[in-house]
N, CA and C atoms as a LAMMPS dump frame, in Angstrom:
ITEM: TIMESTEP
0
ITEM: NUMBER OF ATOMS
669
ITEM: BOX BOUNDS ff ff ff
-5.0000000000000000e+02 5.0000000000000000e+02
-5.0000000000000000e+02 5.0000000000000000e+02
-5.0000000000000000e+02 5.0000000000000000e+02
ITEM: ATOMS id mol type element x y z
1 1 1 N -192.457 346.273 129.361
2 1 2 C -191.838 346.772 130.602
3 1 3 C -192.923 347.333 131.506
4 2 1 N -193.031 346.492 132.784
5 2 2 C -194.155 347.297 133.117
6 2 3 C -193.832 348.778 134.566
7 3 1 N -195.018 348.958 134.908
8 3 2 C -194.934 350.851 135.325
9 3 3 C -194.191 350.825 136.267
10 4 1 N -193.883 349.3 137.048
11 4 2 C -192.916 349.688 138.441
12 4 3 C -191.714 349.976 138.07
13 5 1 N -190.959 349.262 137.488
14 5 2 C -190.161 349.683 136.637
15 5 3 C -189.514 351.094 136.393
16 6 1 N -190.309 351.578 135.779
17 6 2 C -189.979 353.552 135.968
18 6 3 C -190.632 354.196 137.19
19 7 1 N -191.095 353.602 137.941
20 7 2 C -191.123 353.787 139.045
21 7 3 C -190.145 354.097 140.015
22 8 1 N -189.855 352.825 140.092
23 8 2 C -188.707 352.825 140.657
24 8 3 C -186.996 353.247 140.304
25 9 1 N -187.461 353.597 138.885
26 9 2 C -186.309 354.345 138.249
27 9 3 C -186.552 356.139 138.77
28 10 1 N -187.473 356.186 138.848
29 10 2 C -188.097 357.693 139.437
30 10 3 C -187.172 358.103 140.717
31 11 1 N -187.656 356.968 141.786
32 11 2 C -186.963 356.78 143.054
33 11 3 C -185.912 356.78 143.25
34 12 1 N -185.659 355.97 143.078
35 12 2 C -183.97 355.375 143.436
36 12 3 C -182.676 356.44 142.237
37 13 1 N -183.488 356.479 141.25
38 13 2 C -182.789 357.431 139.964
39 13 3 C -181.346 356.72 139.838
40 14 1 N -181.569 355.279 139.856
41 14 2 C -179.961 354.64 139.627
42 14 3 C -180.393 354.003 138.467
43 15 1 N -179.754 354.806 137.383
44 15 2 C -180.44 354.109 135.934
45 15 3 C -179.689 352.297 136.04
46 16 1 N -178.702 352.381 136.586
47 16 2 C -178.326 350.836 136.45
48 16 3 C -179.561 350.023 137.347
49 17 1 N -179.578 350.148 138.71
50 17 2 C -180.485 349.19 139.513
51 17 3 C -182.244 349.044 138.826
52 18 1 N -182.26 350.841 137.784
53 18 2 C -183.694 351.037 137.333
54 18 3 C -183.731 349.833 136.112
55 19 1 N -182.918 349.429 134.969
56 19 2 C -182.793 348.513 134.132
57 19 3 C -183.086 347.285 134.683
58 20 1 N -182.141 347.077 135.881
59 20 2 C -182.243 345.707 136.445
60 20 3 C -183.625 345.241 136.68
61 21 1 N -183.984 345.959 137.563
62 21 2 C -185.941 346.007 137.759
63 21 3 C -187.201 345.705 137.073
64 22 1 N -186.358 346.401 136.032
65 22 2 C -187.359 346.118 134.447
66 22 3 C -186.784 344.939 134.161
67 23 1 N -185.814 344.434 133.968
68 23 2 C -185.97 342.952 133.091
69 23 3 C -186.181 341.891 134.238
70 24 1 N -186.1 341.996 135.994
71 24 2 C -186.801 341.19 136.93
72 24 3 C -187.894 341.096 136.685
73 25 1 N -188.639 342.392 136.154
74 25 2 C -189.796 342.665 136
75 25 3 C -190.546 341.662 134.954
76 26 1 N -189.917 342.059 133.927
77 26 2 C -189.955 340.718 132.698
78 26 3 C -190.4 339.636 132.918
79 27 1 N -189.511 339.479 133.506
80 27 2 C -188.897 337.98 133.524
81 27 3 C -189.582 336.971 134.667
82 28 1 N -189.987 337.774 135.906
83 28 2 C -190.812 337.355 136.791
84 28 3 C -192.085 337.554 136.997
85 29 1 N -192.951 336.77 137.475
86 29 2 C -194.66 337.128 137.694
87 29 3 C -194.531 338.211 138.388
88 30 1 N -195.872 338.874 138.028
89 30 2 C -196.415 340.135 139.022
90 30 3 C -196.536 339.573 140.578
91 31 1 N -195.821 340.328 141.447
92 31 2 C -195.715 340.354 142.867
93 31 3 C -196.294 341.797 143.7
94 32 1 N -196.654 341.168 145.028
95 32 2 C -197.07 342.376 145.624
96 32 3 C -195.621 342.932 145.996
97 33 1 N -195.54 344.685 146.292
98 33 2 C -194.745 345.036 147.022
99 33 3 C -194.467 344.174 148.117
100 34 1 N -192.999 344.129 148.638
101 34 2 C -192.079 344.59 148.156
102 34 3 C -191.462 344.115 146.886
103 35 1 N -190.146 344.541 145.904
104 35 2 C -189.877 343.922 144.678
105 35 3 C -187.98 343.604 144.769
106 36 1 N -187.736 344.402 146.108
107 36 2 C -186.42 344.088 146.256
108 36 3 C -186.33 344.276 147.757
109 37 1 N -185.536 343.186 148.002
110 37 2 C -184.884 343.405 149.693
111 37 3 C -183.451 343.328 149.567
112 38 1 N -183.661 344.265 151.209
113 38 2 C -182.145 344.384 151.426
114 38 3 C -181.872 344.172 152.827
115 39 1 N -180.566 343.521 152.877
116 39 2 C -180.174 343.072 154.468
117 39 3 C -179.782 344.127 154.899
118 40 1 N -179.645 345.039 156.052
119 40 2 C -179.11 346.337 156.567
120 40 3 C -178.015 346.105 157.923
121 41 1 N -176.949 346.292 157.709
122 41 2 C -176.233 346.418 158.735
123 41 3 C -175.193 348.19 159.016
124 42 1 N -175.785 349.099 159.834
125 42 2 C -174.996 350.196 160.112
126 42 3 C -174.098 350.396 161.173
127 43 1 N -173.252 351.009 161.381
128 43 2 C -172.307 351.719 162.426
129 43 3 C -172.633 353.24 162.556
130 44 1 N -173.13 353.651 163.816
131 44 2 C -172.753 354.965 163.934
132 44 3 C -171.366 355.346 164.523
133 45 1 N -170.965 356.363 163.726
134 45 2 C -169.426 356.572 164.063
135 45 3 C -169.502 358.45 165.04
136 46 1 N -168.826 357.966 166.282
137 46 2 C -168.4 359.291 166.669
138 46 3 C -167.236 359.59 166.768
139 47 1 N -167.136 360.924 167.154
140 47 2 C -165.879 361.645 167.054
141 47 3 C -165.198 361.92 169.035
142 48 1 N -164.522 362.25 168.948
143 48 2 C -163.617 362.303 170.48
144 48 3 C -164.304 363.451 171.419
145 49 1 N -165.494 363.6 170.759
146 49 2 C -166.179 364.743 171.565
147 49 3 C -167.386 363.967 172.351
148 50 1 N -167.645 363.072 171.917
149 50 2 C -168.653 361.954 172.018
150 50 3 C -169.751 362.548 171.105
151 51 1 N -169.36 362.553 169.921
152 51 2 C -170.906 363.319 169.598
153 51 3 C -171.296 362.811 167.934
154 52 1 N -171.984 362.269 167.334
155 52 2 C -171.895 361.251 166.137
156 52 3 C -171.768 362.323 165.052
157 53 1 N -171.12 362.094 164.226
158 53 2 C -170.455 362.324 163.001
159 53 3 C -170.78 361.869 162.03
160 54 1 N -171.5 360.027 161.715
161 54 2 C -171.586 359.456 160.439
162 54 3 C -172.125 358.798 160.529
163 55 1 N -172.761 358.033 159.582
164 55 2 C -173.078 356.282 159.956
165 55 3 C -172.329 355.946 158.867
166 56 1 N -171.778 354.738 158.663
167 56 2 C -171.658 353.271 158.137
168 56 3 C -172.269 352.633 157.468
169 57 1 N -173.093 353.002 156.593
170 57 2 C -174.36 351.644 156.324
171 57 3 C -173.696 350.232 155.137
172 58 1 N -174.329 349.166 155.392
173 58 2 C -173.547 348.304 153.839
174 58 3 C -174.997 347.397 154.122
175 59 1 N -175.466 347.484 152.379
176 59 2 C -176.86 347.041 152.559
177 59 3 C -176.294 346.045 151.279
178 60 1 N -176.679 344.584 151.757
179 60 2 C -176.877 343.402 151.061
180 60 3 C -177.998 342.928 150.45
181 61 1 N -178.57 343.528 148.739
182 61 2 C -179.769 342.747 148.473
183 61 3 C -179.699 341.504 148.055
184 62 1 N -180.93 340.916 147.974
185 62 2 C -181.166 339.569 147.501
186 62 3 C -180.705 339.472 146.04
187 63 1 N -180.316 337.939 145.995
188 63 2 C -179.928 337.745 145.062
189 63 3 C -180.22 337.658 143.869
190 64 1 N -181.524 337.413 143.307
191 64 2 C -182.445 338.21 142.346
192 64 3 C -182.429 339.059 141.751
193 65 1 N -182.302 340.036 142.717
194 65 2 C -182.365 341.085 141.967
195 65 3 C -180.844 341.762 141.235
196 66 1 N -179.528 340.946 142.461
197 66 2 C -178.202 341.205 142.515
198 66 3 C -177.498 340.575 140.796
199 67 1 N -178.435 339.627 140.834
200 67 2 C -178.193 338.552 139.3
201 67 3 C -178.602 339.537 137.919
202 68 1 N -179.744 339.978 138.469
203 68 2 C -179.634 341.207 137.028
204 68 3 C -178.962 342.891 137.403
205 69 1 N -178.668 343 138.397
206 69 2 C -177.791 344.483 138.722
207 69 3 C -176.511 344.314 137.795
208 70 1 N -175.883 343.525 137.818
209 70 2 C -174.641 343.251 137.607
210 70 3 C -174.19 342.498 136.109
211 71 1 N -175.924 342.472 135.396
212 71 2 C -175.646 342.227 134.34
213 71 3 C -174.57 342.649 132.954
214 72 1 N -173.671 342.301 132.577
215 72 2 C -172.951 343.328 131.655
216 72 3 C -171.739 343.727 132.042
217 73 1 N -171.264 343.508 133.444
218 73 2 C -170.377 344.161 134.218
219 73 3 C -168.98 343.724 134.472
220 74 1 N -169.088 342.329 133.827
221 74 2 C -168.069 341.915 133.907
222 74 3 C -166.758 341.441 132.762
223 75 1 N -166.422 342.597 133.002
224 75 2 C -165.522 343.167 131.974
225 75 3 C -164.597 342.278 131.301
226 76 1 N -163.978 341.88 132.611
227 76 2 C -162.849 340.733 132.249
228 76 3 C -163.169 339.591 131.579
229 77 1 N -164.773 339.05 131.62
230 77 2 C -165.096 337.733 131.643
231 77 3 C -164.515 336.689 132.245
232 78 1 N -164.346 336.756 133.672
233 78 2 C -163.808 335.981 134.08
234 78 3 C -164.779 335.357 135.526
235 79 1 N -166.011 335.565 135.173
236 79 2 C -167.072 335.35 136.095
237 79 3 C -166.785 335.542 137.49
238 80 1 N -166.074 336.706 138.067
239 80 2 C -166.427 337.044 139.181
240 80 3 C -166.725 338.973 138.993
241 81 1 N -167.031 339.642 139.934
242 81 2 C -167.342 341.089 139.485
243 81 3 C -166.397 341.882 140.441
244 82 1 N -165.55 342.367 140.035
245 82 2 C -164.568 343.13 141.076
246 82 3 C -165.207 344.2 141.502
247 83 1 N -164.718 345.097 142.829
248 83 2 C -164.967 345.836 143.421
249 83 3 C -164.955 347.465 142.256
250 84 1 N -163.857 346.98 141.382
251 84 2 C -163.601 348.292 140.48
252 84 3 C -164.69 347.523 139.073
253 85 1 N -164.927 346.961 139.08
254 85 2 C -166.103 346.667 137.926
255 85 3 C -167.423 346.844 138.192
256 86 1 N -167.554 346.698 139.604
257 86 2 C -168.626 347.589 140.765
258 86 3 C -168.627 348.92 140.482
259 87 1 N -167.635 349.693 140.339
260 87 2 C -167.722 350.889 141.267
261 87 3 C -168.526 352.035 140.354
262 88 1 N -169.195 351.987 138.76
263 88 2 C -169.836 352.253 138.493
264 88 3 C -171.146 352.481 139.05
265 89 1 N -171.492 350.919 139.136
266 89 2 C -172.718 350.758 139.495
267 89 3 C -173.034 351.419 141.224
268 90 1 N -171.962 351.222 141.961
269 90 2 C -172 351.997 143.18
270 90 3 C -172.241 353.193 143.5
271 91 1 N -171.939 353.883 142.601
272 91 2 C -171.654 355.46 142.231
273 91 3 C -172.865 356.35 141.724
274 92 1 N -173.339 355.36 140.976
275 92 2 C -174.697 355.664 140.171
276 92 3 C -176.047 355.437 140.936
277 93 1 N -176.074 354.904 142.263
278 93 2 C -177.047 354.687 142.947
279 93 3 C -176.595 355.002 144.574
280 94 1 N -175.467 355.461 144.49
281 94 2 C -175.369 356.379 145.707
282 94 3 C -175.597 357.328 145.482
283 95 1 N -175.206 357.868 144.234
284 95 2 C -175.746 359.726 143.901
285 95 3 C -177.177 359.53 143.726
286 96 1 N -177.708 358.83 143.198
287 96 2 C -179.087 358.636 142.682
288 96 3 C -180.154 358.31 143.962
289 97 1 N -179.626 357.865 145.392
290 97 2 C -180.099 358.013 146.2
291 97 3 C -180.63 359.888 147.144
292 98 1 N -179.778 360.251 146.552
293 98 2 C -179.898 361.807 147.377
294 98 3 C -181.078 362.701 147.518
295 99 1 N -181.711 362.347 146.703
296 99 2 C -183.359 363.076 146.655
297 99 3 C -184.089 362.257 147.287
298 100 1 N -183.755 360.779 148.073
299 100 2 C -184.494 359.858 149.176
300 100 3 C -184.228 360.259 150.294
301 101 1 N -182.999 360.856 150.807
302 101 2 C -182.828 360.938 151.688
303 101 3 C -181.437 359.41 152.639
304 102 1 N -181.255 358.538 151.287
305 102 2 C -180.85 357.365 151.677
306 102 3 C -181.11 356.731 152.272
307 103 1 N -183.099 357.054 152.158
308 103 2 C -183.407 355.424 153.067
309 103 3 C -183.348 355.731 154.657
310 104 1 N -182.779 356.435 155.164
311 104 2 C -181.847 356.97 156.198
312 104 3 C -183.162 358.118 157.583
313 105 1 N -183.406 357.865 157.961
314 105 2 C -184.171 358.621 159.189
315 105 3 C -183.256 358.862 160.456
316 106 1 N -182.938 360.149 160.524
317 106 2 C -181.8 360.23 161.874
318 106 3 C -182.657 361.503 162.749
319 107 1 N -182.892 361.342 163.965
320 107 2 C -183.446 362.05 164.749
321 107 3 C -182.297 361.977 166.377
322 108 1 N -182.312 363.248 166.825
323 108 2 C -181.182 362.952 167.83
324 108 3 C -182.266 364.084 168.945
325 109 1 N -182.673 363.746 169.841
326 109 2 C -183.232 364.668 171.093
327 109 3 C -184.748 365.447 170.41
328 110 1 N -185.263 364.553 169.524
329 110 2 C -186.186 365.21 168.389
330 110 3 C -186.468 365.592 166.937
331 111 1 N -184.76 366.45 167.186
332 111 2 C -184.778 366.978 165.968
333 111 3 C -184.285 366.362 165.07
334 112 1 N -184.714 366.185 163.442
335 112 2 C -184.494 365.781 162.323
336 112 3 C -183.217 365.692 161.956
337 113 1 N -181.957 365.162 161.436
338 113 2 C -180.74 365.647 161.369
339 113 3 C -180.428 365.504 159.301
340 114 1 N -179.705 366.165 159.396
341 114 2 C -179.832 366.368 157.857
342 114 3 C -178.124 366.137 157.77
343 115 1 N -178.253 365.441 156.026
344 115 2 C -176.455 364.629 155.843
345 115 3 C -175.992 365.482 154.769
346 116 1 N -174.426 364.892 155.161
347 116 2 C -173.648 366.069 153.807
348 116 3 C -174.04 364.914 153.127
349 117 1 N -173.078 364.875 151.394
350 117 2 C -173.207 364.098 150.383
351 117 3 C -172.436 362.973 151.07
352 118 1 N -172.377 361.24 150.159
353 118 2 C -171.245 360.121 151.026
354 118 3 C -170.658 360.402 150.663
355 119 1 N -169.327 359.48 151.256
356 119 2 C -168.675 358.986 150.67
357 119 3 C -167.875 357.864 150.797
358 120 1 N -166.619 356.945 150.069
359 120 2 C -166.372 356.328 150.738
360 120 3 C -166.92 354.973 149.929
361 121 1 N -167.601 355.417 148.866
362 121 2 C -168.472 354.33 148.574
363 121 3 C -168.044 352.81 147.747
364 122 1 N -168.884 351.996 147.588
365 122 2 C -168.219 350.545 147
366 122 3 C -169.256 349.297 147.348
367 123 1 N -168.93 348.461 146.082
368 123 2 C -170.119 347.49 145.849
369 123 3 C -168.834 346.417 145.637
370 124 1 N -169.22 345.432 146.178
371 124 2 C -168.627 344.04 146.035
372 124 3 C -169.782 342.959 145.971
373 125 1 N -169.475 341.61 145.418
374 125 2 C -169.948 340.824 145.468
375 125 3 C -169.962 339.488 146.365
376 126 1 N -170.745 338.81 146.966
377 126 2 C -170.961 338.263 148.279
378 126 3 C -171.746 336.933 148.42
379 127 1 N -171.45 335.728 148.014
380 127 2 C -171.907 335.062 147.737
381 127 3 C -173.187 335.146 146.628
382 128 1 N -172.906 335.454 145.316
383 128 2 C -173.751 335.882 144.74
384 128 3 C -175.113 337.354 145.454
385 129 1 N -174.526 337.909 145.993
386 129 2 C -175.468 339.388 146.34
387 129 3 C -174.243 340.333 146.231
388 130 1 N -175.118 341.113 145.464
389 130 2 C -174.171 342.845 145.516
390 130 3 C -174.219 343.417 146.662
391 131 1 N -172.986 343.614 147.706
392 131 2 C -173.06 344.432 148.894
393 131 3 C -172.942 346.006 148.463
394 132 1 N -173.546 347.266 148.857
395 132 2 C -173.423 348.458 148.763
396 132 3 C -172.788 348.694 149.959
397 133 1 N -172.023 349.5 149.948
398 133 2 C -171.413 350.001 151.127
399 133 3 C -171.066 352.045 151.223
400 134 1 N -171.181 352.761 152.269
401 134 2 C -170.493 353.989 152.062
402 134 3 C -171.254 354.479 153.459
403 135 1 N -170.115 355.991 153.747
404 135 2 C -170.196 356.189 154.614
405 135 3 C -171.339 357.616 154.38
406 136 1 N -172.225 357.599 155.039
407 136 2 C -172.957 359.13 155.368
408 136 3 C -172.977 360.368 156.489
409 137 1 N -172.296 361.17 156.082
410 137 2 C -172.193 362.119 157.126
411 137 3 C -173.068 362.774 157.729
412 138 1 N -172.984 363.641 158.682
413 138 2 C -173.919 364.663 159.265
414 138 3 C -173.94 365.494 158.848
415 139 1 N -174.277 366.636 158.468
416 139 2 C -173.984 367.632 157.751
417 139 3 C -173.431 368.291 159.508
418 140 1 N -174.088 368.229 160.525
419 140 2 C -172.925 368.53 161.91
420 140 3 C -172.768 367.855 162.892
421 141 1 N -171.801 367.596 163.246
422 141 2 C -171.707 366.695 164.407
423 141 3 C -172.6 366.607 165.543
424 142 1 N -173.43 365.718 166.237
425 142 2 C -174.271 365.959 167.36
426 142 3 C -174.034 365.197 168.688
427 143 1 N -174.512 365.256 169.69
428 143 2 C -174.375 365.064 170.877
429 143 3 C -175.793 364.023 170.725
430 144 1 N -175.351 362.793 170.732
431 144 2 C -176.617 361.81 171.195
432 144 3 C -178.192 362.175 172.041
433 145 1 N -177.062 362.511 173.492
434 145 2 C -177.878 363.084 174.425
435 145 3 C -178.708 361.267 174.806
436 146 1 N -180.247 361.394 175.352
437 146 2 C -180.764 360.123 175.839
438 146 3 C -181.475 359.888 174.787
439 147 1 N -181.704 360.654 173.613
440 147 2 C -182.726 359.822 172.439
441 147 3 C -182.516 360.174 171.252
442 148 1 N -181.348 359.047 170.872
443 148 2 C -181.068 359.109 168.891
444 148 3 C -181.623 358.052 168.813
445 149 1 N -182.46 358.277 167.272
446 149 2 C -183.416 357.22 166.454
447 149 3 C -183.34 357.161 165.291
448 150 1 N -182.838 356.251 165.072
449 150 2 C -182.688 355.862 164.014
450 150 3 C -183.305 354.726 163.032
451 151 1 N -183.612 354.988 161.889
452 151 2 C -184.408 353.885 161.248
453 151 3 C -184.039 353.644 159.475
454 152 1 N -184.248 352.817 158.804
455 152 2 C -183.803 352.7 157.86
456 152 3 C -184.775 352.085 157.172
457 153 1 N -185.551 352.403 156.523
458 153 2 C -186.649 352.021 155.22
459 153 3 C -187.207 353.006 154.463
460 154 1 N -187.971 351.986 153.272
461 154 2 C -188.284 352.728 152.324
462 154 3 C -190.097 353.065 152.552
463 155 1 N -190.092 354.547 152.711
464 155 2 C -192.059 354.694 152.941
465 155 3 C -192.491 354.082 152.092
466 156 1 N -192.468 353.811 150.679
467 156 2 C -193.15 353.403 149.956
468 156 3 C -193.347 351.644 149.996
469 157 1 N -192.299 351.006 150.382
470 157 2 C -192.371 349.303 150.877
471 157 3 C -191.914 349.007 149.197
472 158 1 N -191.248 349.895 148.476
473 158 2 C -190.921 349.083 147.213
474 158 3 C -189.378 347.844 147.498
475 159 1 N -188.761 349.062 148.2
476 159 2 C -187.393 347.788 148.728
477 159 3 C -187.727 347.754 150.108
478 160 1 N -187.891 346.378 150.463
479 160 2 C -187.56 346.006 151.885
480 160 3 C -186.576 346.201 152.827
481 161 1 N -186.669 346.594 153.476
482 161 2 C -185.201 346.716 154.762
483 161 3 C -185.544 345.762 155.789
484 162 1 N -184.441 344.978 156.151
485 162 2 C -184.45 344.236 157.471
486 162 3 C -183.376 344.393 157.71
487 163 1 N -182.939 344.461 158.891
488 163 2 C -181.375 344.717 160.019
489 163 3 C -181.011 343.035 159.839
490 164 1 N -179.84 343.46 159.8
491 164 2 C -178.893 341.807 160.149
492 164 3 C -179.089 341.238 161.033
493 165 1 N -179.213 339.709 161.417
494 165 2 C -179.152 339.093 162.287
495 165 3 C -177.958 339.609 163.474
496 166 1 N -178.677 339.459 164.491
497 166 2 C -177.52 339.637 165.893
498 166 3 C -177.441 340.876 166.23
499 167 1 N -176.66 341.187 167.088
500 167 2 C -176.146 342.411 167.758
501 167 3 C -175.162 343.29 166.713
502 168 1 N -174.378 342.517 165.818
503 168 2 C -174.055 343.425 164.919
504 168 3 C -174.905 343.893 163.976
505 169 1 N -175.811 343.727 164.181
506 169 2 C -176.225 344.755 162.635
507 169 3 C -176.356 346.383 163.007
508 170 1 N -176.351 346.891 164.519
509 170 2 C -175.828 348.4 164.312
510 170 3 C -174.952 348.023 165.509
511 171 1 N -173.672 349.02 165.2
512 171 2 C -172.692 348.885 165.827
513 171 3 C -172.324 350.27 166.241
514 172 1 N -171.534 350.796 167.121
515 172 2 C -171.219 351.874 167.921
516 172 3 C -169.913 352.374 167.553
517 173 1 N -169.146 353.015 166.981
518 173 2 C -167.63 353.325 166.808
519 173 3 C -166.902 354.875 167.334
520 174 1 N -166.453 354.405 168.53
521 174 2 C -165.687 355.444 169.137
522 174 3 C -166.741 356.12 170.212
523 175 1 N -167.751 355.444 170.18
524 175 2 C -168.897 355.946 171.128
525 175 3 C -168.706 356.43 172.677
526 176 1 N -169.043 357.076 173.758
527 176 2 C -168.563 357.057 175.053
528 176 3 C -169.202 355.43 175.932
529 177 1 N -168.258 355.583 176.814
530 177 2 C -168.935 354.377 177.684
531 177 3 C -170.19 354.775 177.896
532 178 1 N -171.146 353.856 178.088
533 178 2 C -172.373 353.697 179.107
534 178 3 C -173.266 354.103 178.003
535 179 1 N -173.028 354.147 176.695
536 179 2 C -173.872 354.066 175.395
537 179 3 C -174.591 353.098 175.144
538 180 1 N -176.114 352.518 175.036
539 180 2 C -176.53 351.304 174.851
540 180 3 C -177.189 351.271 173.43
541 181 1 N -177.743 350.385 173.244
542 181 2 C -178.473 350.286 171.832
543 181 3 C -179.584 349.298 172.5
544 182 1 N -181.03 349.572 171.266
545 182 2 C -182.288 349.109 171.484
546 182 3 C -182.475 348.705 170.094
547 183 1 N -183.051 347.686 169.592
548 183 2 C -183.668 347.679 168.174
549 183 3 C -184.927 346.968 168.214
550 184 1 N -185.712 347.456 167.432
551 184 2 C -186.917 347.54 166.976
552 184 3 C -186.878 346.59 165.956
553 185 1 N -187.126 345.218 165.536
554 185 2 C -187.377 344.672 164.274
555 185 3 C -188.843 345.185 163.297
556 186 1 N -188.84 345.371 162.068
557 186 2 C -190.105 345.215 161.595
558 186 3 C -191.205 344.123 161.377
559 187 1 N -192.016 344.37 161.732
560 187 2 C -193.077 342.734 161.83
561 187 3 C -193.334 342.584 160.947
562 188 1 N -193.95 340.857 160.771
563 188 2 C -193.8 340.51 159.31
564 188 3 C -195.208 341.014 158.757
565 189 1 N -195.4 341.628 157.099
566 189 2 C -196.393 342.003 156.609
567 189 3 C -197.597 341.027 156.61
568 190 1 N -198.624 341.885 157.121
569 190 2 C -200.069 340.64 157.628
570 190 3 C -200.657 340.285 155.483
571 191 1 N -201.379 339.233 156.159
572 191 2 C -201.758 338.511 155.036
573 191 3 C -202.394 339.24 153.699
574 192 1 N -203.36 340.491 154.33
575 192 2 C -203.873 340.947 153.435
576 192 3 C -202.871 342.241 152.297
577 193 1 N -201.762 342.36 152.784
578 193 2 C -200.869 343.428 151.638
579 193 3 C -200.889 342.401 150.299
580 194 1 N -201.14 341.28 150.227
581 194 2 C -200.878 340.358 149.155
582 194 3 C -201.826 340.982 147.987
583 195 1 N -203.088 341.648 148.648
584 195 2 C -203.882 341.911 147.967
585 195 3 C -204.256 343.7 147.39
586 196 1 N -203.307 344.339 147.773
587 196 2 C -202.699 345.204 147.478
588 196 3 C -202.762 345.142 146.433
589 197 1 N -203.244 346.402 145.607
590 197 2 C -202.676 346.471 144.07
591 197 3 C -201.535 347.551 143.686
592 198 1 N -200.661 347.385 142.708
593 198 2 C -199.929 348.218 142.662
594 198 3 C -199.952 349.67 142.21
595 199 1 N -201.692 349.659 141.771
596 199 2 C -202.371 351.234 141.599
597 199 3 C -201.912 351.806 142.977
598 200 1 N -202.172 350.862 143.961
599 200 2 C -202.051 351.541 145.505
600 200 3 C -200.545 351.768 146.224
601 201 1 N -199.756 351.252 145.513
602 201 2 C -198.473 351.679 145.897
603 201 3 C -197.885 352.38 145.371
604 202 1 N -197.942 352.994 143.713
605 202 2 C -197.455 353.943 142.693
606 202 3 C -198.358 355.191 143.361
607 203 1 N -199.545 355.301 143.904
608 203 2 C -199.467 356.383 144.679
609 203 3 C -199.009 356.796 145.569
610 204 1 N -198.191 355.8 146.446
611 204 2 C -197.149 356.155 147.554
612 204 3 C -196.29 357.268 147.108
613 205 1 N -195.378 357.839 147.83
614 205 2 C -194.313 358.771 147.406
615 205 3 C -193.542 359.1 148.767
616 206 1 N -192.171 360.104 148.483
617 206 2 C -191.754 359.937 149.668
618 206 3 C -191.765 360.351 151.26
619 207 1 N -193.182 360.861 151.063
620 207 2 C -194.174 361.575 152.291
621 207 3 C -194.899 360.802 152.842
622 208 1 N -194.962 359.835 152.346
623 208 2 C -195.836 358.479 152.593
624 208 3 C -195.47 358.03 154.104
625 209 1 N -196.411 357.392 155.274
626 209 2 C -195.518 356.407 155.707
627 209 3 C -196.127 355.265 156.095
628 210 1 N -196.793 354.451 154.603
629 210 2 C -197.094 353.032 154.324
630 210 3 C -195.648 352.198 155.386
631 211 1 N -194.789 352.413 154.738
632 211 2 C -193.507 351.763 154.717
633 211 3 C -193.34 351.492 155.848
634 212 1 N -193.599 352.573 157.394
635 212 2 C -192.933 353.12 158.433
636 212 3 C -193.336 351.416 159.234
637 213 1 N -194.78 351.169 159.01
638 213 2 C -194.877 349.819 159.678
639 213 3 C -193.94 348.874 159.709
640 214 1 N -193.154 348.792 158.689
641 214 2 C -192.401 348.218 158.396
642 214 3 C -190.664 348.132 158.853
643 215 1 N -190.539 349.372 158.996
644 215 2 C -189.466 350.097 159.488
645 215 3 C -188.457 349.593 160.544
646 216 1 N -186.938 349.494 160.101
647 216 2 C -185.964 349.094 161.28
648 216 3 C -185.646 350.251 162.585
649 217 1 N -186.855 350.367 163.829
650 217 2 C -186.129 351.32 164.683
651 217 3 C -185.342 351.093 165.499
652 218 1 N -184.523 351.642 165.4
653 218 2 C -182.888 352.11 166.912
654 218 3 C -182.968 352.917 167.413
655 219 1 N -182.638 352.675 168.423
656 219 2 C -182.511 353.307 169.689
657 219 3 C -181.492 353.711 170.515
658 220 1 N -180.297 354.574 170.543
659 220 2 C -179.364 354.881 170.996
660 220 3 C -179.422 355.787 172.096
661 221 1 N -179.022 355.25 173.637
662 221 2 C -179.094 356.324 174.413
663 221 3 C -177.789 356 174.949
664 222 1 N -177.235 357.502 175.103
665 222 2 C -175.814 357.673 175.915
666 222 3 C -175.779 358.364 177.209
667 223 1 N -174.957 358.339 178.445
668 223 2 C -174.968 359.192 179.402
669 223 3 C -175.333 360.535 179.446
């Protein structure tokens, strides 16, 4: 079993997704970071004050890694994985996210914004990929104002984030008129990270911001 492995069991602290990792790990050649991607599509949700309350997030990884998450899980044997044969595994890596921060960077007029616990949460299956889904709160409601930023990756570049294709991948709910959105794609990693060793990424941590290059930014400005 090699060190990314508990590595990334360190991180993420979802002993289910941490197993999965290790026998990808196994089972596949040594790769540079990244070792898992995920498709990202969010909603920020406001409230009748105009002032955001939550996001939305439902992150789709690759299927790779989705093929050993879900190993074991299917109870019924009836080769599909229900939402309630999920909801273990959902549960165990939404709580296990909370010392990351969920991936999650929310800044509204500057300041940093800090979340209650989710909820809401649930994993389904999607053409062979495990979708995660749940909602994250604010710990207080805020007023947009002209500069919420938002971004979604991991500093360390162990899981990849990319935003969904199109205009939906962040969406607006209950927002005031004359609210726009901006997004930032991350560019693709230049040739030389290949050569990266993974001495150099197990020193990453979550102060790091290797990752940030990488990073999905949004841009929300309202009246």
């Amino acid at each position: 079993m090699r060190g990314n492995s508990f590595r990334f069991g360190r991180r993420m602290a979802g002993v289910a997704l941490a197993v999965a990792v290790a026998l990808a790990l196994q089972a596949l050649p040594a790769l540079a970071h990244p070792h898992v991607w995920v498709t990202a599509s969010a909603a920020l949700v406001f409230d009748q004050q105009g002032r955001v309350t939550a996001i939305r997030h439902r992150w789709l990884f690759d299927k790779a890694f989705s093929a050993y998450a879900v190993q074991g899980l299917d109870k019924n044997g009836d080769g599909k994985f229900s939402r309630e044969e999920l909801a273990g595994l959902a549960k165990e890596n939404i709580d296990g996210l909370t010392e990351f921060g969920w991936f999650t960077n929310l800044k509204i007029n500057g300041a940093k914004t800090t979340f209650s616990p989710p909820r809401d949460g649930a994993m389904d299956m999607v053409d062979g990929q495990i979708a995660l889904g749940f909602l994250l709160p604010l710990e207080k409601p805020a007023a947009p104002g002209k500069a919420l930023m938002l971004d979604i990756s991991d500093p360390t570049y162990f899981v990849a984030f990319s935003l969904a294709d199109g205009d939906g991948a962040i969406t607006l709910e209950h927002a005031p008129a004359g609210c726009v959105t901006s997004i930032t794609r991350p560019r693709a990693p230049p040739p030389q990270t290949r050569n990266l060793t993974e001495d150099f990424f197990n020193a990453l941590n979550q102060a790091s911001d290797y990752g940030s290059q990488f990073a999905n930014k949004v841009v929300v400005a309202c009246p």
